[in-house]
C-alpha distance (Angstrom), angle and dihedral (degrees) to the residues before:
residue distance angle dihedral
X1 . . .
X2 3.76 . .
X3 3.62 87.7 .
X4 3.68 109.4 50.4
X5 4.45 82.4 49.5
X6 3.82 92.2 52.8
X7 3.90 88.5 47.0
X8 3.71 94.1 45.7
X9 3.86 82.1 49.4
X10 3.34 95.0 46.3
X11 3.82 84.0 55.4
X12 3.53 101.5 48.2
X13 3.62 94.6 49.3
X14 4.04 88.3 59.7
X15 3.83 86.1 49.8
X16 3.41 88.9 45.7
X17 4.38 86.2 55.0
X18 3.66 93.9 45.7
X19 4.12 90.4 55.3
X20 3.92 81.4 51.4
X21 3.74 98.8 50.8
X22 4.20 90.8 43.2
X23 3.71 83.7 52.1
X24 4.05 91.8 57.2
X25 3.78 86.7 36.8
X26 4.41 89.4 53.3
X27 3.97 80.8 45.1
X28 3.49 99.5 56.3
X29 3.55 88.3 39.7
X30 3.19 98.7 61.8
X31 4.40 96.2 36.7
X32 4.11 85.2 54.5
X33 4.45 99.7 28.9
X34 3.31 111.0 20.9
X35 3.65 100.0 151.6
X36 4.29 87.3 52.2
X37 3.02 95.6 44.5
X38 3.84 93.3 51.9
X39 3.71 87.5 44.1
X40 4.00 102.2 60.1
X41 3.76 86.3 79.2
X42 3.19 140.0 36.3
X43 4.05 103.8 -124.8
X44 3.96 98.6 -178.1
X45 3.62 89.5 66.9
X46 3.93 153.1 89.6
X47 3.78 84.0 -111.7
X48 4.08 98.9 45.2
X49 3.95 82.8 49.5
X50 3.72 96.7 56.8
X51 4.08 93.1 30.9
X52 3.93 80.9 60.3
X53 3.86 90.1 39.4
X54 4.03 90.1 54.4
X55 3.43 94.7 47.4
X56 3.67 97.7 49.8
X57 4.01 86.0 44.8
X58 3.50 90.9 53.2
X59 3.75 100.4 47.5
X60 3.83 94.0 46.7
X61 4.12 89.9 51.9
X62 3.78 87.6 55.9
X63 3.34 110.6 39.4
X64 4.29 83.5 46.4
X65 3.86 86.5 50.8
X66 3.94 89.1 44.1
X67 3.41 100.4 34.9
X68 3.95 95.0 99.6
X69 3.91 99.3 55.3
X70 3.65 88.4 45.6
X71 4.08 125.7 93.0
X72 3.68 97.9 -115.7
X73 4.01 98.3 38.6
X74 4.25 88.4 163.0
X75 3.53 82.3 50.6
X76 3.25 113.0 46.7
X77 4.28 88.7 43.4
X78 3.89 89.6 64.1
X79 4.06 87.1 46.8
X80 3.45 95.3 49.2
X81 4.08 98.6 45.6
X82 3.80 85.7 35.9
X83 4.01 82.6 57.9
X84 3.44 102.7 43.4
X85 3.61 93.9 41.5
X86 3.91 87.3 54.5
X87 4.08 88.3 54.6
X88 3.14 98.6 52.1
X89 3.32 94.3 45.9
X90 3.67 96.7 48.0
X91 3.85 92.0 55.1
X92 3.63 85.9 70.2
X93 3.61 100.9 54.3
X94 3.89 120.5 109.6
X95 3.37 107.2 -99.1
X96 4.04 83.3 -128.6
X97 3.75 89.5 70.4
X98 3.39 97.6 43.2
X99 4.07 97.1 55.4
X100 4.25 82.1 40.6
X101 4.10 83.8 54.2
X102 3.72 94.6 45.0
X103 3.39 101.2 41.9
X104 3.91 93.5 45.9
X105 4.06 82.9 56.6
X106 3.41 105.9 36.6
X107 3.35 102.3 37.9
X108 3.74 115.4 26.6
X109 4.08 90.1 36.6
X110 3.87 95.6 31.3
X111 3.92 87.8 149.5
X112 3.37 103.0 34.0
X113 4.35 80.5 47.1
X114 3.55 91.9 56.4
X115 3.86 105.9 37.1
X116 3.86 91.5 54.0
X117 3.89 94.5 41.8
X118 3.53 94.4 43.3
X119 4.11 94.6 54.6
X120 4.19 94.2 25.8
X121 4.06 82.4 58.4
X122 3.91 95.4 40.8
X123 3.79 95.6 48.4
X124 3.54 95.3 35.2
X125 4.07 88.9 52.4
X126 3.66 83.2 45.4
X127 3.75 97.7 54.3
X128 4.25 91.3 48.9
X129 3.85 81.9 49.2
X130 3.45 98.6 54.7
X131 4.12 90.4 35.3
X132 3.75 93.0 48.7
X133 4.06 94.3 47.7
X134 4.01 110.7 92.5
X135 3.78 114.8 -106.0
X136 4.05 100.1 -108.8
X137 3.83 87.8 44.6
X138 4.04 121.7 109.9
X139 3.56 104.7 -116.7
């Protein structure tokens, strides 16, 4: 039993890296392409809510499942519920709202939008990295 827990650790952990990395990868994204990467969805919409939704979802349910064979387990609990509480509360919002939101930060603070989401995603992919690499590793 031991076993097949340390293995799905083991798994979750990687999972857990690979969130990290596609963080850095959105981050320098959006420092280099902003106006793509802004473009490959429409964020004004029903669909751009629940895209953002899913992804917050998604990243909440790993780093919960991971959170235990990372560095910062305490940590990385709170950003995980915090996460998937924010999902599933942002699948509820008027869609109204959301396009006010998006367009307020996108639009009216393009800069300001993409300087703090660029290096926000790029540390924050950074730190899941780091927290998600074993403890003897070279990091």
């Amino acid at each position: 039993m031991n076993s097949i827990l340390a293995g799905r650790g083991g798994m979750m952990s990687k999972l857990a890296m690979v969130i990290g990395v596609v963080y850095i990868l959105i981050g320098v994204t959006l420092a280099l392409f902003p106006e793509w990467f802004l473009s490959v969805v429409d964020w004004e919409s029903r669909q751009g809510l629940y895209v953002a939704a899913g992804i917050r979802v998604v990243v909440g349910a790993v780093l919960l499942l991971a959170a235990s064979t990372l560095r910062f387990p305490g940590l990385f609990r709170f950003i995980g519920a915090l996460a998937l509480a924010a999902g599933l509360m942002l699948a509820l919002a008027p869609i109204e709202f959301w396009g006010q939101m998006m367009r307020w930060w996108v639009v009216d603070h393009a800069t300001l939008f993409r300087t703090a989401t660029a290096i926000g995603a790029t540390l924050f992919g950074a730190f899941i990295v780091y927290s998600a690499t074993p403890k003897g590793a070279a990091v």
